[in-house]
C-alpha positions in Angstrom: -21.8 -60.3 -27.0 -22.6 -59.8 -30.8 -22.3 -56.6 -32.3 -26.7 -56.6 -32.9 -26.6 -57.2 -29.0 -24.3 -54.1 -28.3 -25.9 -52.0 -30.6 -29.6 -52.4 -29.2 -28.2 -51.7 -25.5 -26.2 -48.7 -26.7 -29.2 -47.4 -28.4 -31.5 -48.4 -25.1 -29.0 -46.3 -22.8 -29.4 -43.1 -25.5 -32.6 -43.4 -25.4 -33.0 -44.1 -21.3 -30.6 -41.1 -20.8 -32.5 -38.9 -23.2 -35.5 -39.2 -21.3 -33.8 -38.3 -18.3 -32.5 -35.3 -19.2 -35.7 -34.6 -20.6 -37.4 -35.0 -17.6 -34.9 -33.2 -15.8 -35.1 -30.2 -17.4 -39.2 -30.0 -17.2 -38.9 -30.9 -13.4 -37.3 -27.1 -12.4 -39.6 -24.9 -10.9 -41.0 -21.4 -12.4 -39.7 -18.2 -11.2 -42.4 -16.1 -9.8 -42.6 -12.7 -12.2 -41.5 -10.7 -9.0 -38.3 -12.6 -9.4 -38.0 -12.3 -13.0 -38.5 -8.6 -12.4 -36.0 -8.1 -10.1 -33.7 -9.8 -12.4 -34.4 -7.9 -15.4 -33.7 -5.0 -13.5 -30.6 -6.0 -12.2 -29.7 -7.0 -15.7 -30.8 -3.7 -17.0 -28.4 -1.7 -14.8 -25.5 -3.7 -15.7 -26.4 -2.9 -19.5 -26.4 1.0 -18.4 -23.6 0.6 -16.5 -21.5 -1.4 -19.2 -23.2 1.2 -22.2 -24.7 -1.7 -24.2 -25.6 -0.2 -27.7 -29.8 -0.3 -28.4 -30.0 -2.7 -30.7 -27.6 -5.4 -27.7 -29.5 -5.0 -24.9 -32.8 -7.1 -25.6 -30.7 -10.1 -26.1 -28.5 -9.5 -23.1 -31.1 -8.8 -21.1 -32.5 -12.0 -21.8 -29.3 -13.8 -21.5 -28.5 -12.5 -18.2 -32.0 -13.2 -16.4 -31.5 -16.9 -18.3 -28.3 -17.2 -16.5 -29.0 -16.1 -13.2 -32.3 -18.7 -13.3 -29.9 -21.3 -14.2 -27.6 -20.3 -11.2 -31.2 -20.2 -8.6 -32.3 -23.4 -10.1 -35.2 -22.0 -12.4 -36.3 -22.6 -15.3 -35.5 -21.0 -18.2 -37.9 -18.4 -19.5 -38.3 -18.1 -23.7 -39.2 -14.1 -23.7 -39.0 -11.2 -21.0 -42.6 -9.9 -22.8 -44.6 -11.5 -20.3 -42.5 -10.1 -17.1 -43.4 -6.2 -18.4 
């Protein structure tokens, strides 16, 4: 096999495995804003509870409903604006 030969599969399996995980990560389902909610809240007593300064918690919260999504199977969500 020449090197051109290797190359052009190599860059064929990036790109095939690109799309993939593209397509993978469009494919999870929404959380429903009841969901979202729920989480936020749950995320907002752990902030109280663990006496996040002010200016921390908007990032945490947003972190923590992220990563309990991930764990259900969700998608990720970009801002907790919409869920207020």
């Amino acid at each position: 096999m020449t090197t051109s030969t290797f190359a052009r599969i190599a860059f064929a399996a990036v790109i095939a495995s690109g799309l993939t995980l593209s397509f993978n990560a469009s494919a999870l389902p929404q959380a429903s804003m009841k969901d979202i909610q729920s989480l936020k809240e749950a995320c907002q007593q752990i902030a109280i509870e663990d006496q996040l300064p002010e200016n921390e918690v908007g990032v945490f919260l947003l972190d923590c409903v992220n990563d309990q999504l991930t764990e259900m199977g969700y998608e990720r969500i970009a801002s907790l604006e919409v869920s207020q």
